[in-house]
Each structure stands twice: as C-alpha cells, then as structure tokens.
N, C-alpha and C positions, 0 to 999 in steps of 0.2 A: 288345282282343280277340285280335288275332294277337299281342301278345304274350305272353299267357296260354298259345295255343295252343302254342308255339314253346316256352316255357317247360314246360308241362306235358306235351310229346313228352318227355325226357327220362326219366321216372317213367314214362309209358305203356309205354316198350317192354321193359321188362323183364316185367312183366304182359303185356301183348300176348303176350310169347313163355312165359312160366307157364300161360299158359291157351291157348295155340293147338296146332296142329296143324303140327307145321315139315317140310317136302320141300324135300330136295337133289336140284337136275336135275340129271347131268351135261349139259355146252353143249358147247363148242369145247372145245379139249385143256388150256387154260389158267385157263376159265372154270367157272363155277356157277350155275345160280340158285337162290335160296334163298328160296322161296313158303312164305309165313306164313298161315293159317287160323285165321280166330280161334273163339268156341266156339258161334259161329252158322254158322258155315259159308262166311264171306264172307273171299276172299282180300281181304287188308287191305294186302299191302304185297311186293313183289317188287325182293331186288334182288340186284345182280348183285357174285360173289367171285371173287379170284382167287386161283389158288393160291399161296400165299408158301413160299418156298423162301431158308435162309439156302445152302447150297448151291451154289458157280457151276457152269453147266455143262459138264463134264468139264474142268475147268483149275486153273489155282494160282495163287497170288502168288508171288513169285520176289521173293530175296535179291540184294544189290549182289553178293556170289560167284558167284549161279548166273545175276546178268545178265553180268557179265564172261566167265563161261565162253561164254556163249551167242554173245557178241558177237564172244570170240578165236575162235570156229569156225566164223563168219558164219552162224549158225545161226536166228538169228532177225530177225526188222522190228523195230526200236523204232520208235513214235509217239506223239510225245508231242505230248500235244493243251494246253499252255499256248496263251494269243496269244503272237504276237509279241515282243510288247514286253517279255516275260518272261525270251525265251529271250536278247535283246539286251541286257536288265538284265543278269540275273544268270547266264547260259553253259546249255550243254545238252549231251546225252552224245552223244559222237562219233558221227555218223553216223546222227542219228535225225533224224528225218521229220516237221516241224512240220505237224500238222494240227488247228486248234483244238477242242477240245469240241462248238461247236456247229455245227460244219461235220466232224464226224467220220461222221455219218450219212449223208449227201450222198456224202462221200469214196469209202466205202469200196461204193458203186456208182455208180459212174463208170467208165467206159470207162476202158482202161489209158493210153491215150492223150490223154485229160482230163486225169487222174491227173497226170501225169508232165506235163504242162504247169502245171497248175497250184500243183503240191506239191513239183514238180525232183526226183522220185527214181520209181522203178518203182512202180506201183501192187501192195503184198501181195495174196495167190491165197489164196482159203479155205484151200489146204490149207498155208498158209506160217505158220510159229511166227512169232507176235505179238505180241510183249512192249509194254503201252501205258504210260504214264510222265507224271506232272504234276509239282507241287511236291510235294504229300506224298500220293499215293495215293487222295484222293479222288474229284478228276475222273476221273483212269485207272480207276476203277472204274466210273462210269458208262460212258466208254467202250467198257469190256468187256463191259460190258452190252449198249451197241448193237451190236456186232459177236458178241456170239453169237446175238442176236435176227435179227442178217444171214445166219445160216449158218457162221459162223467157227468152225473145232472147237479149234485147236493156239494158244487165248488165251491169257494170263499176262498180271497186272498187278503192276507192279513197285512195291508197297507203300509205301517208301520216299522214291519220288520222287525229285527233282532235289537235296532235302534230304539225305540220305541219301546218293546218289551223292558229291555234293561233297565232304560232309564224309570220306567214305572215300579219296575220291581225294586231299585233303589228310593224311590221314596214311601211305598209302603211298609 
C-alpha cells in the first residue's frame, strides 16, 4: 500500500499542479513558499524554495596570473582549505593559511586571537581580499560559499587549485 502510494506520488504531482491553484509567498530574502490548491479548495501541499543563483556574490574566480599578482602586492589571504595531509603530501602556495573545509565555518568567526592560535597566521577582516584554494577548485568553492554567507564581500576562488598552481610553477 505505501508503495503504491510513494510510487504513484510521482504521476500525481504533475496533475496536482494542472489542476490547482499555485501562490508564490515571498518569506525571508532567500526563501519561498510555494502553496499548492487543488480544484476543491483544499491546500494540499506547501513547500519551501530557494532562490538558486549560478551567480557568486559580487566576486570571481582568479587565474594562477592574477593569483601571483595578488600575492606579489601582498594583496590578498590565500586559504586553502585541503587537510593537512594534503598540503604535506603534495606542497601548498607560499604563504597561505591551511584551514580545512570543514572547519572553514568555525574559522572565519573566531576571535582574531583564536584564529591565530589555532591556524598560526592573522585571522582575514571581511573587508580583506580572499583568495580560497584546494586541489582543483571544488572545495574552494564551497568555501566561498561560506564566507560570503559570513558577510565576506572581496572573495575569489582560485579555480585551478594546487593543480594548476604547481603545474605553472613547474614551467616557469
């Protein structure tokens, strides 16, 4: 019987939504609700959207050239959020600030003083250019994710990653 059910949700809601009544709430600045009526009257089903944006905001990914400019004008924090074990396997770009993935959240509210005990470099200021860095630009995207959901405005994610870097620094 519930598999029936479970099964035959699938087919239902395309109908549900042909024959209903659909309202968009605006919620929070990020949110939606999306209340479904069907042709009796009876809300049937609520639920909750959020806006998708391919979009980052207000930042870019940055090229191994426009990380090296960044870095000869000490211009920006690199953080690169690999573990450890990563950065001791296979090397890491001078001067950047091992802070893992999932302690990248935690990090970047913490007291300066936390910070810098725990991580051995100054803790980045929202208003500090932030360039974030893994092996190939995955993780450093979610990262820049959490740090602009923290308020971070002057983010860059360095696309290429450690992959990338190396291989450039090998042929120069």
């Amino acid at each position: 019987m519930a598999l029936r059910r479970c099964c035959g949700f699938a087919g239902l809601v395309p109908r549900l939504l042909w024959s209903s009544t659909v309202q968009l709430r605006g919620g929070r600045s990020s949110a939606f609700s999306l209340v479904v009526n069907n042709q009796h009257g009876c809300r049937t089903t609520e639920l909750l959207l959020r806006r998708l944006s391919s979009a980052p905001p207000s930042s870019s990914d940055v090229s191994y050239d426009q990380l090296k400019q960044l870095l000869a004008g000490q211009k920006a924090v690199v953080i690169d959020v690999r573990e450890p074990w990563e950065l001791r396997e296979y090397g890491s770009i001078p001067g950047s600030i091992n802070v893992p993935l999932g302690q990248v959240d935690t990090a970047l509210q913490l007291g300066p003083e936390e910070f810098n005990e725990k991580y051995g470099d100054e803790m980045p200021q929202q208003t500090d250019s932030i360039v974030f860095t893994c092996l190939a630009g995955v993780r450093s995207k979610t990262a820049f994710n959490t740090a602009a959901s923290l308020g971070y405005k002057d983010i860059h994610n360095y696309l290429g990653g450690w992959q990338d870097w190396s291989k450039n620094e090998q042929e120069n």
